[in-house]
C-alpha positions as CSV (number, residue, x, y, z in Angstrom):
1,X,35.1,-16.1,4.7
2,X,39.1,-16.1,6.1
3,X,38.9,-15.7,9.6
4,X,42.2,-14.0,11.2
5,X,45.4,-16.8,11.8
6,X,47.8,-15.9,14.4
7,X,50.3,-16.9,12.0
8,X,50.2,-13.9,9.9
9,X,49.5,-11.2,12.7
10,X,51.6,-8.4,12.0
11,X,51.8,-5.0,13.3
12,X,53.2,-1.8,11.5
13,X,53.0,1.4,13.8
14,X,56.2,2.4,13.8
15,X,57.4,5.8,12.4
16,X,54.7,7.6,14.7
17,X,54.7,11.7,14.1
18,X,55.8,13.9,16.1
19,X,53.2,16.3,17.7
20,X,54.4,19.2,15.6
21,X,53.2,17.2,12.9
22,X,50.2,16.3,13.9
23,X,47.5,18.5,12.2
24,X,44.3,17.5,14.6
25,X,42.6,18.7,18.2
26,X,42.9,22.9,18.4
27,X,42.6,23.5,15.1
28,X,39.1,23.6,14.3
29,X,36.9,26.1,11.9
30,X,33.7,26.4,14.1
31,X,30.2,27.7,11.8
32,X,27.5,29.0,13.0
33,X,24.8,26.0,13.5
34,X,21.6,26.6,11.4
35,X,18.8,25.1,11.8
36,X,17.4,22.7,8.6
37,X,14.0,21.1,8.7
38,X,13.0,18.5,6.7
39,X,10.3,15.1,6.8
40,X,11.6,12.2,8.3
41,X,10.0,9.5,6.4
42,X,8.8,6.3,8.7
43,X,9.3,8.5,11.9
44,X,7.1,11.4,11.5
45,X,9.5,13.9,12.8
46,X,11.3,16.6,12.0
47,X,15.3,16.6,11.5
48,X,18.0,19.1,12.3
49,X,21.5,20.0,11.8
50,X,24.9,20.8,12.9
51,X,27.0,22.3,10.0
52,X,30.6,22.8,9.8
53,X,31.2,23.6,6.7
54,X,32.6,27.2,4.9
55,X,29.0,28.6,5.1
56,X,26.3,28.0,7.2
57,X,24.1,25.2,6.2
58,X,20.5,26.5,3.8
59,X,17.8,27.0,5.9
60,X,15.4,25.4,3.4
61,X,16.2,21.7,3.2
62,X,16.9,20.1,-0.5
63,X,13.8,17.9,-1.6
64,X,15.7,14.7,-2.1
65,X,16.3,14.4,1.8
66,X,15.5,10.9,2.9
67,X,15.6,9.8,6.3
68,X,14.1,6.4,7.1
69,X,13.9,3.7,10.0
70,X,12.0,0.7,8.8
71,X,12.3,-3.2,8.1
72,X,12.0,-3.7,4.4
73,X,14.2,-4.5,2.0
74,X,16.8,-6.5,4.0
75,X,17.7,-10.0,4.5
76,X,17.0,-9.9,8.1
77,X,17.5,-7.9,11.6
78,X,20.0,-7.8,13.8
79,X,19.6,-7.8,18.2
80,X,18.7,-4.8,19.2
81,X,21.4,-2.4,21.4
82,X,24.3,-4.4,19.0
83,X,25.0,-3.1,15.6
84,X,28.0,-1.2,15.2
85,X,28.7,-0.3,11.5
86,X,27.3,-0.3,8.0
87,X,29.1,-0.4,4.4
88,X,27.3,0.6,1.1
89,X,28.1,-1.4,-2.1
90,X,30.1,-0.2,-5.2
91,X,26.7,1.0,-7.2
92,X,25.0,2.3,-4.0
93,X,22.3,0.0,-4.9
94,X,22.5,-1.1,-1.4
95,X,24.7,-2.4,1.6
96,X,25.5,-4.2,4.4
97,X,25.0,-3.7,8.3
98,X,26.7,-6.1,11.3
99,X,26.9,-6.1,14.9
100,X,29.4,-6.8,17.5
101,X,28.8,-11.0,16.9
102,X,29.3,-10.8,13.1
103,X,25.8,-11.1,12.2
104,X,25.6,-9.2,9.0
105,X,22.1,-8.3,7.5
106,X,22.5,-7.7,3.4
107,X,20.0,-4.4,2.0
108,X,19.0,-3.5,-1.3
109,X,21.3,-5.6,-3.9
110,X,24.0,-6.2,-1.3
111,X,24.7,-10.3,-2.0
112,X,24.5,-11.8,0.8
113,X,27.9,-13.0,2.1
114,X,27.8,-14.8,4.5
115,X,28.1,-14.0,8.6
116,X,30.4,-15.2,11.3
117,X,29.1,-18.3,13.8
118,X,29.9,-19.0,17.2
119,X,32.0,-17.4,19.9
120,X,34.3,-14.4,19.5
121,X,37.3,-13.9,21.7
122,X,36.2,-10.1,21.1
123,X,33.3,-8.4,19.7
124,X,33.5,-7.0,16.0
125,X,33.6,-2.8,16.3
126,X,33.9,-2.2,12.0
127,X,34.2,-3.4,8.8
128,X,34.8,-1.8,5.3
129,X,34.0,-2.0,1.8
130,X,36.6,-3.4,-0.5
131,X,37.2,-1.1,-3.7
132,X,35.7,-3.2,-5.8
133,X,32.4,-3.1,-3.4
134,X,32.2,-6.8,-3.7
135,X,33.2,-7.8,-0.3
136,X,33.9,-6.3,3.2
137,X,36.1,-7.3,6.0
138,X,34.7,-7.1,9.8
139,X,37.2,-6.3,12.4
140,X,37.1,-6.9,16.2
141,X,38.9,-5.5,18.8
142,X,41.8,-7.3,19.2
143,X,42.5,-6.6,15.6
144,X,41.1,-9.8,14.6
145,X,40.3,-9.2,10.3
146,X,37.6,-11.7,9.1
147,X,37.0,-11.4,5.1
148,X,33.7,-12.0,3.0
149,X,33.3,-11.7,-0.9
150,X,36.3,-10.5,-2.4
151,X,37.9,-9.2,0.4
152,X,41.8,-10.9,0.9
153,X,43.2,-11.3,3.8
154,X,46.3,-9.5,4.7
155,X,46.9,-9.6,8.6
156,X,45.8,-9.1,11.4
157,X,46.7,-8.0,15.5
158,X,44.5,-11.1,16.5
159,X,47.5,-12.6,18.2
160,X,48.7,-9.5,19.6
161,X,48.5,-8.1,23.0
162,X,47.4,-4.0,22.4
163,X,47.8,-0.9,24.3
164,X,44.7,-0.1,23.2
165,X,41.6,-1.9,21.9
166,X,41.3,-1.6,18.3
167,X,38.0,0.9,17.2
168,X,37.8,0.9,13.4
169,X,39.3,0.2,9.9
170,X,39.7,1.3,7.0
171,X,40.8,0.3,3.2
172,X,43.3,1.9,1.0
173,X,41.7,2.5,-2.5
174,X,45.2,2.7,-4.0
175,X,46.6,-0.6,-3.0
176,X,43.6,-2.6,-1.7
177,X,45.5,-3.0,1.7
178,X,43.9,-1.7,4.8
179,X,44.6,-0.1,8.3
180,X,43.1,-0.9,11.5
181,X,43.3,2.3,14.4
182,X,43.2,2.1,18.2
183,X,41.1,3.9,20.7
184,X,45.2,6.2,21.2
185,X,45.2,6.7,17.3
186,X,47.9,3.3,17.3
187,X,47.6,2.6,12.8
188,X,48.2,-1.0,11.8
189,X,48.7,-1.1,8.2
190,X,48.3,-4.5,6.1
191,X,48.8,-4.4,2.5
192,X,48.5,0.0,2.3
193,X,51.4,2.5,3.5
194,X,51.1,3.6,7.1
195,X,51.2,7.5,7.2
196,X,51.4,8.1,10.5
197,X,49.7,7.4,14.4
198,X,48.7,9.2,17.6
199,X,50.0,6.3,19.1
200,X,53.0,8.0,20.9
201,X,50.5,10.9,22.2
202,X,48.3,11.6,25.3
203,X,44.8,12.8,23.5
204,X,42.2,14.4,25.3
205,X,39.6,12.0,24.5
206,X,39.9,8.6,22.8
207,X,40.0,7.8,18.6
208,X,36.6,6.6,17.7
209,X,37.5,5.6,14.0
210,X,38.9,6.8,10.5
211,X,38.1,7.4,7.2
212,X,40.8,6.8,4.4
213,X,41.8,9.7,1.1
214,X,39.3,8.8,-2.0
215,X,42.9,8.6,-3.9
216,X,44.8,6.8,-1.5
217,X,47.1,8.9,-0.2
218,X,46.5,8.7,3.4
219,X,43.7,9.3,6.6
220,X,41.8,11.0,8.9
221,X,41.5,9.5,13.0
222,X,38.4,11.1,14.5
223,X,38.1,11.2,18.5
224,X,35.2,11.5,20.7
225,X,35.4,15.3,20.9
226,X,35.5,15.5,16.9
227,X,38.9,16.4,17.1
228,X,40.5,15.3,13.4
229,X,44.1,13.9,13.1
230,X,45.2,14.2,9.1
231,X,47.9,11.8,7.5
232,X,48.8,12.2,4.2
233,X,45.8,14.2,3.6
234,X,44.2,17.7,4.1
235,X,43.2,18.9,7.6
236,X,40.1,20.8,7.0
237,X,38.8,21.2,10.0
238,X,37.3,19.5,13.5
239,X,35.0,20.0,16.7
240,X,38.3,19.5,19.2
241,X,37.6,22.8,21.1
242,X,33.3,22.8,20.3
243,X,31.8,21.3,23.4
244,X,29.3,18.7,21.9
245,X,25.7,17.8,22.9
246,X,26.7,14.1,22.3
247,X,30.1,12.4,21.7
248,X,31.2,12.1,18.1
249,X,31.1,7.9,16.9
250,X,32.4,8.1,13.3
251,X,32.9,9.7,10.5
252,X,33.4,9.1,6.2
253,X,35.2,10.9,3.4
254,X,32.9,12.4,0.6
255,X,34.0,11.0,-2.3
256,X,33.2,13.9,-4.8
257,X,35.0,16.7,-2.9
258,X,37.5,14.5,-1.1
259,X,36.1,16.6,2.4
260,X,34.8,14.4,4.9
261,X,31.7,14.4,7.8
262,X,31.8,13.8,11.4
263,X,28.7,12.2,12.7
264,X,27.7,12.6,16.9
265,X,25.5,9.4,18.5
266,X,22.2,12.0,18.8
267,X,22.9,11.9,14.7
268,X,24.1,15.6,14.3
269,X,26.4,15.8,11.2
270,X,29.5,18.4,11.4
271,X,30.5,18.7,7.6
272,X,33.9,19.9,6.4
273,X,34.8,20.6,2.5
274,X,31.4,18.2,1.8
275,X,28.3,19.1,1.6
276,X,25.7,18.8,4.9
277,X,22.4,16.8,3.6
278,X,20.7,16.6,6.9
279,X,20.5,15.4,10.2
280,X,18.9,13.7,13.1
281,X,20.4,16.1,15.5
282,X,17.0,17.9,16.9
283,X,14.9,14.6,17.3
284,X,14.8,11.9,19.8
285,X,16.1,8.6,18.7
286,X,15.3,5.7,20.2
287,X,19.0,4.3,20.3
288,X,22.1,6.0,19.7
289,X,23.8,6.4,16.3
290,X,26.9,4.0,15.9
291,X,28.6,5.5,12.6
292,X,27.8,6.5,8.8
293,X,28.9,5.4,5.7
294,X,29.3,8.0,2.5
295,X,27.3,6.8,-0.8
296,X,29.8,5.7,-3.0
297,X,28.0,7.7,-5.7
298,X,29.4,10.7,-3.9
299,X,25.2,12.2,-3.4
300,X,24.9,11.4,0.3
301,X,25.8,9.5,3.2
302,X,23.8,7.1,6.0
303,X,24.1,6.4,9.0
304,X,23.0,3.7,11.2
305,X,21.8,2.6,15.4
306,X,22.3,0.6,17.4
307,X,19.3,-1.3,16.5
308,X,19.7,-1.5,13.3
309,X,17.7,1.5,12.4
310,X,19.5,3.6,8.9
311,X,18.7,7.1,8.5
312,X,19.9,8.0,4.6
313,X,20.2,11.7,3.6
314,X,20.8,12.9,-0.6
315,X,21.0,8.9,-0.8
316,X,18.8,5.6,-1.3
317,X,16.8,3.9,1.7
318,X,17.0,0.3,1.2
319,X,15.6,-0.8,4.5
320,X,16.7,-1.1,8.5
321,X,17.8,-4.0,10.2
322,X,15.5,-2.9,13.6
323,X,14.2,-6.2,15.1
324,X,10.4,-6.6,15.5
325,X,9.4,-5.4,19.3
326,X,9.1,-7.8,21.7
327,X,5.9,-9.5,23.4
328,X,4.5,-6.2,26.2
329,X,7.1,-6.5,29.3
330,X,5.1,-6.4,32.3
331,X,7.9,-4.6,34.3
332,X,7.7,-7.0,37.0
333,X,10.7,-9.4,35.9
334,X,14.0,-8.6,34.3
335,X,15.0,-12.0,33.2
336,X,17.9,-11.7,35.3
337,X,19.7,-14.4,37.4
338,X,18.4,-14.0,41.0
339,X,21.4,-14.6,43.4
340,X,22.0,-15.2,47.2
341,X,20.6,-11.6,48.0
342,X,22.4,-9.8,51.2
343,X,24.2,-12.2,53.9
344,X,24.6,-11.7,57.6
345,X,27.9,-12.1,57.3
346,X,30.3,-12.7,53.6
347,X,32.5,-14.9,52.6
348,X,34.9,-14.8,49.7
349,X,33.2,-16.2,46.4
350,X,34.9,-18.3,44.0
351,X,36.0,-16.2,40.8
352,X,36.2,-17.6,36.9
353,X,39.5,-19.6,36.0
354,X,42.5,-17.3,35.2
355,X,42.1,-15.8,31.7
356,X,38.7,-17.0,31.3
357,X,36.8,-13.7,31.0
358,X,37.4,-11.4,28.1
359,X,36.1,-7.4,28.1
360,X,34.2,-6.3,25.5
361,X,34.0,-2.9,23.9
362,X,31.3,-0.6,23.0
363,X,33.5,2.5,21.4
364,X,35.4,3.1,24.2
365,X,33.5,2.2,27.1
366,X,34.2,-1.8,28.5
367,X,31.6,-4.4,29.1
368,X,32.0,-7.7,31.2
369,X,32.1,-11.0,29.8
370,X,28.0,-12.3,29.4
371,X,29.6,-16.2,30.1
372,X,31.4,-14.4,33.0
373,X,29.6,-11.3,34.1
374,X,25.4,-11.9,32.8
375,X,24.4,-9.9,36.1
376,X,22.4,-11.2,38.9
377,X,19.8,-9.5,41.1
378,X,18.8,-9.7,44.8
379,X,15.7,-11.2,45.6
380,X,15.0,-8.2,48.9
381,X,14.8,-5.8,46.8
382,X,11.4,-5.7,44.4
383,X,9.3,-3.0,42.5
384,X,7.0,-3.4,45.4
385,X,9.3,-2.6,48.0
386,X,11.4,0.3,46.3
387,X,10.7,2.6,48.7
388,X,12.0,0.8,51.6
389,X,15.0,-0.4,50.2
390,X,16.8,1.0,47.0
391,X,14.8,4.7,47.4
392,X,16.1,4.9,51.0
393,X,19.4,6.8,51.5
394,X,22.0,5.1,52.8
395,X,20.3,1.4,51.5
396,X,23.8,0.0,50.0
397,X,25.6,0.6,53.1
398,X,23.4,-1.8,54.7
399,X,24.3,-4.4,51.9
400,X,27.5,-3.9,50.6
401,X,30.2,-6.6,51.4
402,X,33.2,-5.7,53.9
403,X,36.5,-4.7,52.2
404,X,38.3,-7.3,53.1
405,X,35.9,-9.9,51.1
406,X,35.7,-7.6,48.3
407,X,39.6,-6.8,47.9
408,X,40.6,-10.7,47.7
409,X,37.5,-11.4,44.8
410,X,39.0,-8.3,43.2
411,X,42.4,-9.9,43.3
412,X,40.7,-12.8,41.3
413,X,38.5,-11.0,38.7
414,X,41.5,-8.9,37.6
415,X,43.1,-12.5,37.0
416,X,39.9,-13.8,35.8
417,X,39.4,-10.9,32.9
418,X,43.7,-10.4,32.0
419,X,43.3,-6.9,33.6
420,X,46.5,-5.5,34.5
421,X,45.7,-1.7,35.3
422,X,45.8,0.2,38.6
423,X,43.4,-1.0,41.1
424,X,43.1,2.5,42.3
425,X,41.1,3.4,39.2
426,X,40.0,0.3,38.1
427,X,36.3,-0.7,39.9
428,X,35.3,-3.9,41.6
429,X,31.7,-3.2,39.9
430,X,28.0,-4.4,40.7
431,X,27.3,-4.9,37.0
432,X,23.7,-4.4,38.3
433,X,24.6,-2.0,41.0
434,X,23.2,-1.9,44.4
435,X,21.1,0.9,44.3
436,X,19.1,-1.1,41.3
437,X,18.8,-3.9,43.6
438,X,21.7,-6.1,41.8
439,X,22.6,-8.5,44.1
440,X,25.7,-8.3,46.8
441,X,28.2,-10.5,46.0
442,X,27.1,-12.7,43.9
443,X,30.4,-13.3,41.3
444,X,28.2,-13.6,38.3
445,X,27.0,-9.9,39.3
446,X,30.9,-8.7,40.3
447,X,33.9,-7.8,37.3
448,X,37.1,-5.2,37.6
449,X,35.9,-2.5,35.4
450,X,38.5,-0.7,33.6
451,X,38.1,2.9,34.3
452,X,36.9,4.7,30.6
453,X,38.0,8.3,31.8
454,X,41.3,9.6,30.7
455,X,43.5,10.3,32.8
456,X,41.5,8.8,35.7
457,X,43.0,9.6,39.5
458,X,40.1,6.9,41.0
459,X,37.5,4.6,40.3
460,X,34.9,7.2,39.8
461,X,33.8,6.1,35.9
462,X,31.1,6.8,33.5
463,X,28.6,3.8,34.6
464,X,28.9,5.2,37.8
465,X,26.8,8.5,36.8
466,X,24.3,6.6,34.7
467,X,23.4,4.2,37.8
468,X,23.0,7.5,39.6
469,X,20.4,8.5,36.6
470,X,18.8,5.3,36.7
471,X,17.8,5.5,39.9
472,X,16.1,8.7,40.3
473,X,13.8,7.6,37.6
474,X,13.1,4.0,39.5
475,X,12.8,6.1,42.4
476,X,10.4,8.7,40.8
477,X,8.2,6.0,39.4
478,X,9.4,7.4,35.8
479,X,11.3,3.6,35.3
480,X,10.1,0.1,35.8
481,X,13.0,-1.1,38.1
482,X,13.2,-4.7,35.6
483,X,13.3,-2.5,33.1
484,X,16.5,-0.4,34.7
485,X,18.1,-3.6,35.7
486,X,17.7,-5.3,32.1
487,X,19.0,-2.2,30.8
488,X,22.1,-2.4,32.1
489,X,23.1,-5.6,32.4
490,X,22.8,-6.0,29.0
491,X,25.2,-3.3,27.5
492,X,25.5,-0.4,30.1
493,X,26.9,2.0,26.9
494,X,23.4,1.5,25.3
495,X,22.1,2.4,28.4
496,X,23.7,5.4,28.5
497,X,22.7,6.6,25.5
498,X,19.0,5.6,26.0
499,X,18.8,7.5,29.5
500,X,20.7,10.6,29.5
């Protein structure tokens, strides 16, 4: 394994293309979206599909589907709520999946190469195959490039400071080298010619990753709306103007047609010049899908969850990387910190040393720092006494800190996590918010969240309408509260995703 060295940082994304020269969001070729059954083997389901192809997808589903969400057949699993990507080796015989720590988990005849140990100054979002299919490289978001196998090492943005957190990578089969993209479209290119970035644009929704030319030649960007940016490449279609049931997370290049397929987090495929083998589209997943991965052999792709769970399609199952469930919760605790609860009267709290706290990214959205950040709860509010304190209107009122105690902690979180920003959009935020019963002002409960919405005007942000959902269903007794709490503190995205 070569972990990223400061020394050899480099950064390539100049030459950026004009608009006029950016073949991407508007120019889609919507299809009508037919339905496709076929068994789901290990879930006992049914799946269904989202086709973008030149004709609408068959209504009778090929026999050689495969879909499948179990533990065999790999070297271990992987925390649940943190996988992020999976890579398939050279003879499709099997592959590798990691999560943001850079754990990786080897399937099928995937050697096992080894995983990264200790801290991370930022979570790994990525990694890719090399040609060869003997090694992979994991990137985080700073940029940082760690090798395994017979990856090589050819820089990094580790010791950069971004616009933009970086997403996704990809390698170049012509020259081995690879690029790294942004959550703007920003390409850093090591070792393979860069083609062009969104980088110098304002998109309507962030990049989400890339997939690079079977020859070579150049590379999609995908964005959250499925809107396609080509470089060097064909532009064969996107979703940019399609509203979406669920946010597009990746996508992968079919390596016998040299089309490529868009993948949503519900697991709903959007093909273009490839073929559509299935989906997961129609059915209820347990977490969301993270990002796919084509089978080399050209027959299929796979995707993977958050958990670890792999759905294949046209392709081999080797096995999942799903961790075994936990002991029964008893809904009664969420292993949280339990702070101060609500005070008569505040005072300013201590914040985290300068530079101490680093965000972390699920796709696009930001999470606190766990050493920084883990979340704390109030010990008035319980699942015994909802209804007279969460379920009441008007409850947080009662609780929430004055202004002028919050402003000056704000002031110190914002130095504590590197966030430079506008204040006006950028949250002072109850990681476990108030109407869960998170506690006041605890600091371990408290962190400037960057606001994920473009082109934000206040501090009004997508956690904001999931602690809304959240609470209706604590407050309809469809939610354990420990259970709401748990959920999260521990990645909020997840959450999301798990309670829409």
């Amino acid at each position: 394994m070569t972990e990223s060295s400061p020394s050899r940082a480099a950064h390539s994304r100049t030459g950026v293309t004009s608009p006029a020269t950016v073949r991407a969001i508007g120019r889609w070729m919507p299809r009508l979206l037919v339905a496709s059954m076929a068994a789901l083997v290990g879930i006992g389901g049914l799946l269904a599909i989202a086709s973008a192809t030149g004709a609408p997808a068959s209504a009778t589903a090929p026999s050689s589907h495969v879909a499948a969400h179990s533990a065999t057949g790999c070297s271990g699993y992987l925390a649940t709520g943190t996988v992020v990507a999976m890579v398939a080796t050279r003879d499709d015989g099997g592959y590798w999946i990691a999560n943001q720590a850079g754990q990786v988990v080897a399937c099928g005849d995937a050697p096992d190469l080894g995983s990264l140990s200790g801290p991370l100054a930022r979570p790994v979002v990525g990694m890719a195959a090399t040609p060869s299919g003997g090694g992979f490289y994991l990137v985080a978001s700073d940029g940082g490039i760690f090798s395994f196998g017979d990856a090589r090492f050819q820089g990094s943005t580790g010791a950069l400071t971004l616009n933009r957190p970086v997403v996704g990578m990809a390698v170049d089969a012509a020259t081995g080298g690879y690029w790294l993209v942004a959550s703007d479209g920003g390409i850093f290119s090591f070792g393979a010619p860069f083609a062009g970035s969104t980088g110098a644009l304002t998109l309507n929704r962030p990049v989400v990753g890339m997939a690079a030319s079977p020859s070579g030649t150049g590379y999609w960007l995908v964005a959250t709306d499925g809107g396609i940016f080509a470089f060097g490449v064909p532009f064969l279609g996107s979703m940019g103007a399609v509203p979406l049931n669920r946010p597009v997370v990746g996508m992968a290049t079919d390596l016998a047609t040299g089309g490529y397929w868009l993948v949503a987090s519900d697991g709903g495929i959007f093909s273009y010049g490839a073929p559509f083998h299935g989906s997961t589209g129609s059915i209820s997943l347990n977490l969301p899908i993270v990002g796919m991965e084509a089978s080399p052999s050209g027959a299929g792709y796979r995707f993977v969850a958050t958990d670890g769970g792999v759905f294949a399609f046209n392709t081999a199952f080797y096995g999942s990387a799903v961790a075994p469930p936990p002991p029964p919760a008893t809904g009664t605790s969420s292993g949280l910190r339990v702070g101060p609860g609500p005070q008569a009267s505040y005072s300013v709290q201590p914040q985290p040393a300068a530079g101490s706290c680093h965000y972390r990214y699920s796709g696009v959205y930001p999470l606190p720092d766990p050493s920084c950040t883990p979340g704390s709860i109030s010990p008035a509010v319980t699942q015994a006494n909802i209804n007279s304190t969460i379920c009441v209107s008007g409850y947080t009122a009662t609780v929430r800190p004055p202004s002028n105690i919050t402003s000056a902690e704000k002031i110190g979180s914002a130095a504590a996590y590197g966030y430079t920003g506008s204040f006006s959009t950028g949250e002072y935020d109850h990681l476990v918010p108030l109407e869960l019963g998170g506690d006041p002002n605890d600091p371990a409960n408290l962190w400037v969240e960057p606001n994920d919405k473009a082109g934000a005007t206040s501090v009004y942000n997508t956690k904001d309408t999931l602690e809304n959902r959240l609470r209706t269903m604590v407050c309809a007794g469809q939610l354990a509260l420990a259970t709401a709490q748990q959920a999260i503190a521990s990645n909020w995205a997840v959450a999301n995703q798990t309670y829409p």
